[in-house]
GUVEXSE-257466 format. One record per residue: residue number from 1; residue in three letters; x, y, z of N, C-alpha, C in turn. Coordinates in steps of 0.2 Angstrom, whole numbers, plus 2048, in hexadecimal, padded with zeros to 3 digits. Example, Ala and Ser with C-alpha at 12.3 -4.5 7.8 and 13.67 -1.06 7.14 Angstrom:
BEGIN
[1; ALA; [842; 7E4; 827]; [83E; 7EA; 827]; [842; 7F0; 827]] [2; SER; [840; 7F5; 823]; [844; 7FB; 824]; [840; 800; 827]] 
END
This chain:
BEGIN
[1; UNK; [4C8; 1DE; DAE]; [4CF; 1DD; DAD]; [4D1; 1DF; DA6]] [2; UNK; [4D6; 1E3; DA5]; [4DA; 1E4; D9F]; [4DC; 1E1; D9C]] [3; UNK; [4DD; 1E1; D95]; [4E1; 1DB; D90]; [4E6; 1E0; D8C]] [4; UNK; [4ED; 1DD; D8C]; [4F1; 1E4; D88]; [4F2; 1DE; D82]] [5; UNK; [4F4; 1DE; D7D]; [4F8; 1DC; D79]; [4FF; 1DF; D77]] [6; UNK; [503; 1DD; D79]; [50E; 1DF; D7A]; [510; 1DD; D73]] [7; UNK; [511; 1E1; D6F]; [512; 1E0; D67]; [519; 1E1; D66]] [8; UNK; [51E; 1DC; D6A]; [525; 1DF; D68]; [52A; 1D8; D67]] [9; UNK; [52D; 1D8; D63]; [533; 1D3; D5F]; [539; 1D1; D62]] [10; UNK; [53A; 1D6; D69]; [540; 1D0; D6D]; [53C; 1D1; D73]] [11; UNK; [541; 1C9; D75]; [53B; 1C8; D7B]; [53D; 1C9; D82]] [12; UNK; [544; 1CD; D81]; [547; 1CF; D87]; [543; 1D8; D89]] [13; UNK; [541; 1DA; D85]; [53B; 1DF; D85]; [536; 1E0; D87]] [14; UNK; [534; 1DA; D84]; [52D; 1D5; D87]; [52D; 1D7; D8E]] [15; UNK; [532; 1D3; D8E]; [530; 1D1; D96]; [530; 1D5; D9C]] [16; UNK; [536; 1DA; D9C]; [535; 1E0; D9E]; [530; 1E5; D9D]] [17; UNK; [52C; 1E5; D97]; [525; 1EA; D98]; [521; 1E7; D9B]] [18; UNK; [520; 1DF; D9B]; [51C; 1DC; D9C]; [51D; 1DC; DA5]] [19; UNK; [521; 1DC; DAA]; [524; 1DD; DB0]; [520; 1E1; DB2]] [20; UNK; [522; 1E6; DAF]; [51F; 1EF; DB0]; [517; 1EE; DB1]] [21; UNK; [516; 1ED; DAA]; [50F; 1EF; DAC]; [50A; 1EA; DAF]] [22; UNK; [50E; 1E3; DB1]; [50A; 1DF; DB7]; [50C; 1E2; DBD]] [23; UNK; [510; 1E6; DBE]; [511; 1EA; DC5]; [50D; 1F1; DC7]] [24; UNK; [50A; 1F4; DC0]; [504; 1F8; DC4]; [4FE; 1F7; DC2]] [25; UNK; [4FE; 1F1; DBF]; [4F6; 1F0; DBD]; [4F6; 1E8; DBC]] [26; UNK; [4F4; 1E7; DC1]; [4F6; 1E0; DC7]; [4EE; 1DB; DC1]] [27; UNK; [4EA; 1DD; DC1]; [4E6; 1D9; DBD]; [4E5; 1D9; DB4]] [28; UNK; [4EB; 1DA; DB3]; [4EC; 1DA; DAC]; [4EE; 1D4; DA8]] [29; UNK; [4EB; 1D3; DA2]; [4EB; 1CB; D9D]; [4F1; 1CF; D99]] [30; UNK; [4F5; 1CC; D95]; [4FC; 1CF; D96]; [4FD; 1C9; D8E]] [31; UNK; [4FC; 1CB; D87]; [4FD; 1C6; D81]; [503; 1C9; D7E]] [32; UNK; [507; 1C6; D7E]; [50F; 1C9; D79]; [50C; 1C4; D70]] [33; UNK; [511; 1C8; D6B]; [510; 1C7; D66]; [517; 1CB; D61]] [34; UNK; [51D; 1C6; D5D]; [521; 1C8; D5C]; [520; 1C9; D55]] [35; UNK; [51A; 1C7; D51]; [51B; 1CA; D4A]; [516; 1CE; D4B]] [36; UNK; [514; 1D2; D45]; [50F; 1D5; D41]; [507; 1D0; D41]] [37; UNK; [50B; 1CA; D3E]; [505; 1C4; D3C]; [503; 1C5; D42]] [38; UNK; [509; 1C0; D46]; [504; 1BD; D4D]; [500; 1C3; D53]] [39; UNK; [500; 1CC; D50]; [4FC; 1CF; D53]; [4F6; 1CF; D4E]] [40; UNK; [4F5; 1CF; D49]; [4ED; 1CE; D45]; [4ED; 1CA; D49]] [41; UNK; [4EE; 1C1; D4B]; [4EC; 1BD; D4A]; [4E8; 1BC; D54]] [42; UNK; [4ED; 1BF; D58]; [4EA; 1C2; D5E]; [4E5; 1C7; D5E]] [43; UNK; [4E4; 1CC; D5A]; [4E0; 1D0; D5B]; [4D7; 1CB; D56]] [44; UNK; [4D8; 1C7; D51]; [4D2; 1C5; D51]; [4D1; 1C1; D54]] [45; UNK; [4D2; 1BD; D59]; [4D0; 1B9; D5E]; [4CD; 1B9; D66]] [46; UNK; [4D1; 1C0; D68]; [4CF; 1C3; D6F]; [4D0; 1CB; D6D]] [47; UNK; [4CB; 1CC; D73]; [4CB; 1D4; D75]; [4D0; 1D8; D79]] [48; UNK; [4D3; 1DC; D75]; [4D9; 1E2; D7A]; [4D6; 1E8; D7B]] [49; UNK; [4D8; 1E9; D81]; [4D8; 1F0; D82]; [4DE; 1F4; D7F]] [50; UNK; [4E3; 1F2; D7F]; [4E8; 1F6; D7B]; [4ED; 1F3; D7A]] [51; UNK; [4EF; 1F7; D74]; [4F8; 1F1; D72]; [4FD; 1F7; D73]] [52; UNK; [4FF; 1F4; D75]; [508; 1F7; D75]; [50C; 1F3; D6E]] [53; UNK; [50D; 1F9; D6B]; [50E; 1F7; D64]; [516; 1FA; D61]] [54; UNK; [51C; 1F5; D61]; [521; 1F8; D5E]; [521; 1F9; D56]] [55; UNK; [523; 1FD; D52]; [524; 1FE; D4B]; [526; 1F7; D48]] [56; UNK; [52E; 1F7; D4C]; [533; 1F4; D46]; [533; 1EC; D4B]] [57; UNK; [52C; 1EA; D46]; [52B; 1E2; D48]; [529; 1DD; D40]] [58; UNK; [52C; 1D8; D42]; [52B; 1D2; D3C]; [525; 1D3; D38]] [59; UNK; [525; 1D4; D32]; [51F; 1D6; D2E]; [51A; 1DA; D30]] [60; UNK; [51E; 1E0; D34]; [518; 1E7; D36]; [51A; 1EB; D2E]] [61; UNK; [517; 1F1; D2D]; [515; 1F5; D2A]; [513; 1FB; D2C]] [62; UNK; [519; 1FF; D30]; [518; 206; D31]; [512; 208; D34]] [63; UNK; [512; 20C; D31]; [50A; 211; D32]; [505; 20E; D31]] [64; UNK; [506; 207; D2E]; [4FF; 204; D2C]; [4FC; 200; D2F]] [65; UNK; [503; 1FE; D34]; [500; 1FA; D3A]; [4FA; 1FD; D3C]] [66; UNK; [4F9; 204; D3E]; [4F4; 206; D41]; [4EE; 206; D3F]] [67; UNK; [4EF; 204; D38]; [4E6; 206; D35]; [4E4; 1FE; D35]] [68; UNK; [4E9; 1F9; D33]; [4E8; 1F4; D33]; [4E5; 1EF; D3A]] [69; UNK; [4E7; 1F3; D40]; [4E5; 1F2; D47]; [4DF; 1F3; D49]] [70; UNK; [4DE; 1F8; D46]; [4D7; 1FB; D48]; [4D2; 1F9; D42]] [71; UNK; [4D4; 1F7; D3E]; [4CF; 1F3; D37]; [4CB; 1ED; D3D]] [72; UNK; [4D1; 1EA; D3F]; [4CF; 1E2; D44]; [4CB; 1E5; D49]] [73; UNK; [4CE; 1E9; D4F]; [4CB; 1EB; D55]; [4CA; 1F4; D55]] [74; UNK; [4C4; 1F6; D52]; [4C4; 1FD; D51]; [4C6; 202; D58]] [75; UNK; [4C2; 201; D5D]; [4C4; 202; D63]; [4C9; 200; D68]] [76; UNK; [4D0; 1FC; D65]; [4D4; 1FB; D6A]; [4D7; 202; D69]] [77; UNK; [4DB; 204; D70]; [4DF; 209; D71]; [4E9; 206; D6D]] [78; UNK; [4EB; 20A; D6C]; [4F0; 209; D6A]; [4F7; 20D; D6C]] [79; UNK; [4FC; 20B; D6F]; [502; 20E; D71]; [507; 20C; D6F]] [80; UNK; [50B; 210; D67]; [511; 210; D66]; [517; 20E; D69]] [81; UNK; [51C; 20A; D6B]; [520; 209; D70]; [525; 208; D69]] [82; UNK; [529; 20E; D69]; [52C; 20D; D63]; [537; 211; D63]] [83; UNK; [53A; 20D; D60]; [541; 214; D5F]; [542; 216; D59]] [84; UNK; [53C; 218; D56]; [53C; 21E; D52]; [53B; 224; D57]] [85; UNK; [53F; 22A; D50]; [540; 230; D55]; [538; 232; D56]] [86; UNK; [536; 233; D5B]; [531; 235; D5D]; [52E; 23C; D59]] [87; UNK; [536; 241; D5A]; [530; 247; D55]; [531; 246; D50]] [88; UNK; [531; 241; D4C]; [532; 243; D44]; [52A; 23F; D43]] [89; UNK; [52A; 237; D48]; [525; 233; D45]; [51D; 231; D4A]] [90; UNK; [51E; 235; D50]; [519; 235; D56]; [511; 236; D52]] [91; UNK; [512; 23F; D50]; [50C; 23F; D4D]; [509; 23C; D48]] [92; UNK; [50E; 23B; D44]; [50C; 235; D3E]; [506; 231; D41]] [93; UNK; [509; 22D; D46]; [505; 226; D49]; [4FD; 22A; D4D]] [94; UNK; [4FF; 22F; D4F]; [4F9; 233; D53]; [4F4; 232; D4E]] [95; UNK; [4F6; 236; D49]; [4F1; 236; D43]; [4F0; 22F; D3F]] [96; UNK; [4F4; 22B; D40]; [4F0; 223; D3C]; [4EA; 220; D42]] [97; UNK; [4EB; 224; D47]; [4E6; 221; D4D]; [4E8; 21E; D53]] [98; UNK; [4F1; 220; D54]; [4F3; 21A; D5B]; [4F0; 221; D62]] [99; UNK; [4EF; 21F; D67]; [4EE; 222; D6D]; [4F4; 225; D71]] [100; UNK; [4F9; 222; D6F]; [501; 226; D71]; [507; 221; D6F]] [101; UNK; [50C; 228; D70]; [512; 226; D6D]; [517; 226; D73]] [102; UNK; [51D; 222; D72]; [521; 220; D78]; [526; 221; D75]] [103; UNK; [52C; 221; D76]; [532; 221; D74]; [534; 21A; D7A]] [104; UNK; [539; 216; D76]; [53C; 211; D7A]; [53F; 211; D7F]] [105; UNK; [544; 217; D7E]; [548; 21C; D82]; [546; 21D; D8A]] [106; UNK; [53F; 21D; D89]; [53B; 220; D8F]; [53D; 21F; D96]] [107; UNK; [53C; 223; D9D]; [53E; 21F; DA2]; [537; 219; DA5]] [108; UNK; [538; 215; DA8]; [532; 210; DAA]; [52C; 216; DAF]] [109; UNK; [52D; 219; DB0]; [527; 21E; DB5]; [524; 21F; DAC]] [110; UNK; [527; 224; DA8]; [524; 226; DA2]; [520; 220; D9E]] [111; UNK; [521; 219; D9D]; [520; 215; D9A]; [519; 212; D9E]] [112; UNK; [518; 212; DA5]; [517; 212; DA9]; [50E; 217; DA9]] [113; UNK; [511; 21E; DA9]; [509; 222; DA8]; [507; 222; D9F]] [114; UNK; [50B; 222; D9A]; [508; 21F; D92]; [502; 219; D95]] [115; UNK; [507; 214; D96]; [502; 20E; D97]; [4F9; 20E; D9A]] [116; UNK; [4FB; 211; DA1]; [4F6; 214; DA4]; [4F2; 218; DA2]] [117; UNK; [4F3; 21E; D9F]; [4F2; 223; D9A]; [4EC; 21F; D95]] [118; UNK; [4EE; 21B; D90]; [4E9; 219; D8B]; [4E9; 215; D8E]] [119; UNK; [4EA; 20E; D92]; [4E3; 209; D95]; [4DF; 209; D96]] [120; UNK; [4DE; 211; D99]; [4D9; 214; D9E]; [4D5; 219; D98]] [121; UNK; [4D5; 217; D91]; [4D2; 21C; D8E]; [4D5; 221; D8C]] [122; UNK; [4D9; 226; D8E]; [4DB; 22C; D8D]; [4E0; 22A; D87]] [123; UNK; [4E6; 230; D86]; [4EC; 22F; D7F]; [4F1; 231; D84]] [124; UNK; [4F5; 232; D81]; [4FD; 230; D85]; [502; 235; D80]] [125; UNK; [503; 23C; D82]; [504; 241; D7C]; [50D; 242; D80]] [126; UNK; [511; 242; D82]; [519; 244; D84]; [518; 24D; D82]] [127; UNK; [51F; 24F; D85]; [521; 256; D85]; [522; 257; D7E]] [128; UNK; [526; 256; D7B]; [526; 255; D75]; [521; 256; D70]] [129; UNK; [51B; 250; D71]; [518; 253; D6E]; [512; 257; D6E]] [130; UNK; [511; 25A; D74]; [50D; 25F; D76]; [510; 265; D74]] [131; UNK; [517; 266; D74]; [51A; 26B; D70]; [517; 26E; D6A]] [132; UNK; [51A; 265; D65]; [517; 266; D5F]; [511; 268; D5B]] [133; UNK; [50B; 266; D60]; [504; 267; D61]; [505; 26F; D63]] [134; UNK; [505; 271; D67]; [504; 279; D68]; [507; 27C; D62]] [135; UNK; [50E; 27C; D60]; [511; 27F; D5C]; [50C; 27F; D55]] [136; UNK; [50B; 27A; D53]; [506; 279; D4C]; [501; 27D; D4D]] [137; UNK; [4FD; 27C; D53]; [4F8; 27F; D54]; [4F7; 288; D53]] [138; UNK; [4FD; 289; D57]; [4FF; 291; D57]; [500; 294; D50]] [139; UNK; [505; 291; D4C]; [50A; 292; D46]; [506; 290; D41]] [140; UNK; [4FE; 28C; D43]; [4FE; 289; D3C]; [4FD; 290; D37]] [141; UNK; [4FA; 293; D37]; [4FA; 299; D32]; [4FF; 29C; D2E]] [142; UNK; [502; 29D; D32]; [509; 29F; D31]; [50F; 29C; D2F]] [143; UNK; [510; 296; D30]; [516; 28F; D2F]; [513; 28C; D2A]] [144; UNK; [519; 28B; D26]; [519; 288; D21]; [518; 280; D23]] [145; UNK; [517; 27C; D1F]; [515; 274; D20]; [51C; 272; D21]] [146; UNK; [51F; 26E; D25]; [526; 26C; D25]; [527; 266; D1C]] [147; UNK; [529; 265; D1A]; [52A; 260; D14]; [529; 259; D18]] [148; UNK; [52B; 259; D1D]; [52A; 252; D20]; [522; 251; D22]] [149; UNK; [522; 255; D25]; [51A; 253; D25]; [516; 251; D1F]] [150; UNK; [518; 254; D19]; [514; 253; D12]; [517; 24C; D11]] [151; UNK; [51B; 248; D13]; [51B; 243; D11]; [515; 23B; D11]] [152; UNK; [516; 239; D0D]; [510; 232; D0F]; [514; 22F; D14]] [153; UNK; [50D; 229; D16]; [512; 224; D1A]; [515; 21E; D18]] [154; UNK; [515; 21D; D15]; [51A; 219; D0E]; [520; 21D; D0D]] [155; UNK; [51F; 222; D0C]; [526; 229; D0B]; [52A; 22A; D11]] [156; UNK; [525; 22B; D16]; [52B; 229; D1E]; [52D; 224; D20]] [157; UNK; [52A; 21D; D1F]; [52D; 216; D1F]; [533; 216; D1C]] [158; UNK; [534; 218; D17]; [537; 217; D12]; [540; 21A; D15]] [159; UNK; [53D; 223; D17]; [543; 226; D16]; [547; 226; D1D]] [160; UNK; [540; 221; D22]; [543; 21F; D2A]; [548; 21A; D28]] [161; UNK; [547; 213; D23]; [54E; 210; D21]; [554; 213; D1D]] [162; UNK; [553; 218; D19]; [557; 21A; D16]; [55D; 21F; D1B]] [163; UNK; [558; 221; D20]; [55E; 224; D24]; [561; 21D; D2A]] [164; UNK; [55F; 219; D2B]; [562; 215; D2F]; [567; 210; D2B]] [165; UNK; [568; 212; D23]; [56F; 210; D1E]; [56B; 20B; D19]] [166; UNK; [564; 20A; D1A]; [562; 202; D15]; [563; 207; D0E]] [167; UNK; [564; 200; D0B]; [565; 201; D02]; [561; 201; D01]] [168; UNK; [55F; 203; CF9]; [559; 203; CF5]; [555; 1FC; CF7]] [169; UNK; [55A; 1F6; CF4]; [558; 1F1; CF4]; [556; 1EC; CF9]] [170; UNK; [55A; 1F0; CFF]; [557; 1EC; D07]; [54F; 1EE; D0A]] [171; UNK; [54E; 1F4; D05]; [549; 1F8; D08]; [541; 1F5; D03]] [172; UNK; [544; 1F1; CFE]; [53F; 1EF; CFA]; [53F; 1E8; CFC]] [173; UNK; [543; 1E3; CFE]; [542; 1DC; D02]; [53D; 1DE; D07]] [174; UNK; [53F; 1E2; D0A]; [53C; 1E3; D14]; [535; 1E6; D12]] [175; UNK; [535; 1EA; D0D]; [52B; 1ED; D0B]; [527; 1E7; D08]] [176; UNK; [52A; 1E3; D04]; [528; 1DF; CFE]; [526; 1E2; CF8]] [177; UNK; [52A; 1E7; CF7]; [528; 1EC; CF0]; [52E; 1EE; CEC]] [178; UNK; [530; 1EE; CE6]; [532; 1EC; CE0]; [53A; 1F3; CE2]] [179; UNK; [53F; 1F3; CE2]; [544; 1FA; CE2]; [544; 1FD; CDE]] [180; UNK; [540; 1FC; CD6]; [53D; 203; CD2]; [539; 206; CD6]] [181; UNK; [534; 204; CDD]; [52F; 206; CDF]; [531; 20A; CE6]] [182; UNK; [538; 206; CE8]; [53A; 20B; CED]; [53E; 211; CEB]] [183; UNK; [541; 210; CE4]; [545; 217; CE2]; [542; 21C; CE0]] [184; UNK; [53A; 219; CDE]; [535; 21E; CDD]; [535; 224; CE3]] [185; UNK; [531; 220; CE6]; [531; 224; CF1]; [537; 227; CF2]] [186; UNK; [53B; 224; CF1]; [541; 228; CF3]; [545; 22F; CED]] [187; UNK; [543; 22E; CE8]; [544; 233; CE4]; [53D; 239; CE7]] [188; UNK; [537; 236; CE9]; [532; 23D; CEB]; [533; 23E; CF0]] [189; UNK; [538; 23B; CF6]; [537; 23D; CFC]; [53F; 244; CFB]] [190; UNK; [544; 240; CF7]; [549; 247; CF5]; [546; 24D; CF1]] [191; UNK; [541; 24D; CEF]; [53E; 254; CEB]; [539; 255; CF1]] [192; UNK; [537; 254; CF6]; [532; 255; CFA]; [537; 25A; CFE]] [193; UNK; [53E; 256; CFF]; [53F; 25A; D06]; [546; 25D; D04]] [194; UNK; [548; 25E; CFD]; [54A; 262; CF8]; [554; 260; CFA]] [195; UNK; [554; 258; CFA]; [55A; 257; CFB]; [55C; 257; CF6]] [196; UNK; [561; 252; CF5]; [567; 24D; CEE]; [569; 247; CF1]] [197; UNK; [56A; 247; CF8]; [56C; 240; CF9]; [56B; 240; D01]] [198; UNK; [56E; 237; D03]; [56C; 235; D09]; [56F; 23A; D0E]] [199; UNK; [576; 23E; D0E]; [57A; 242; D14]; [573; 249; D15]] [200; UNK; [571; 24C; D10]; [56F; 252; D0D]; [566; 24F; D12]] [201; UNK; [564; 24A; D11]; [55D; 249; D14]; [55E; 247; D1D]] [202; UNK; [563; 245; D1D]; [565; 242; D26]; [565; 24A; D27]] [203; UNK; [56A; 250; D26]; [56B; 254; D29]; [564; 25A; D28]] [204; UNK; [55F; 257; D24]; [558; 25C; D24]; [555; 25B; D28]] [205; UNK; [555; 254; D29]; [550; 24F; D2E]; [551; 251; D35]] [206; UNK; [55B; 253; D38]; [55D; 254; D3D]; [55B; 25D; D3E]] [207; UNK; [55B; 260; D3A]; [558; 267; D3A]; [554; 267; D3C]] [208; UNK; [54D; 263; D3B]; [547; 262; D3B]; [545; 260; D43]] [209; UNK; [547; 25B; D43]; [547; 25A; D48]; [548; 25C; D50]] [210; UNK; [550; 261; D51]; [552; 265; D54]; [549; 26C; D54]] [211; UNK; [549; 26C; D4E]; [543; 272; D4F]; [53B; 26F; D51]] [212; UNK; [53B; 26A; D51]; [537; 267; D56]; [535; 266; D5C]] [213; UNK; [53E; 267; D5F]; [53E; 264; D66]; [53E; 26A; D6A]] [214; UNK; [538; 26A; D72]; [536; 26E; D74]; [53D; 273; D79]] [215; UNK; [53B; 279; D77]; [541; 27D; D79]; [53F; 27D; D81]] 
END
């Protein structure tokens, strides 16, 4: 029998992922968890085969969720279920160690073979990012680094709130780190991707991203 752990903060979501995946995998132990805590606290007590893991939950931490997941349970499989843009932040999580990425957007057949995809062991890669993966591979020689990509994960964190409108100050409550500490990240992240201001980085990020997406 499989055991998933469903890591997401509303519960009307819940329950519709949780619908789904007791419909093609009939013998599944099925644990939901709405903060951050309450998934440490699930994963030191039982064994998962995988978590379905949303980003933007009650004392998560980004990209760090995923090293901090694997610190507890080094072999559980992991799947992103996330509405951050897929091509700007998929690879990021590929490379912290998640097993695949999902866009929320998805239709239920797609959500459907991810799931199946990692429980059974394998990764769960979308068009998207198959694209992105061959192109890199082709171009590495040749292709300059995008600036986004040189970003830390603390500097993506960061400039994912600054383009959804949060303040300095909101973005230092929500991390628990000081707004001289955010305007530091946020002054590297405009010398990194050579903007001046918040209009000037949405409109790089949207460049960027369009050149990501599979022609």
């Amino acid at each position: 029998m499989k055991t998933v752990l469903l890591v997401e903060d509303h519960s009307i979501v819940r329950m519709g992922v949780r619908m789904l995946i007791e419909d093609f995998v009939p013998t599944v132990t099925i644990v939901e968890a709405g903060t951050f805590n309450e998934t440490l606290k699930h994963l030191q007590t039982r064994f998962f085969d995988l978590v379905i893991l949303d980003i933007k939950i009650p004392g998560g931490e980004g990209l760090n969720m995923i090293g901090k997941i694997k610190a507890v349970q080094p072999k559980v499989k992991i799947l992103v279920y996330s509405s951050q843009d897929e091509e700007l932040y998929a690879l990021h999580y590929f490379k912290a160690g998640a097993s695949g990425y999902l866009p929320k957007d998805s239709s239920n057949d797609e959500l459907e073979k991810a799931i199946t995809s990692v429980l059974n062991g394998g990764t769960y890669i979308s068009n998207v990012i198959q694209h992105q993966l061959v192109s890199n591979s082709l171009l590495e020689k040749d292709r300059k680094q995008s600036p986004i990509e040189t970003l830390s994960n603390r500097e993506l964190e960061i400039m994912d709130m600054l383009l959804i409108g949060k303040w300095t100050k909101d973005i230092a409550i929500d991390l628990n780190i000081k707004e001289s500490t955010v305007s530091t990240y946020k002054a590297r992240i405009f010398d990194k991707l050579e903007v001046t201001n918040i209009l000037e980085l949405f409109k790089k990020v949207e460049i960027y991203k369009k050149q990501l997406m599979p022609r």
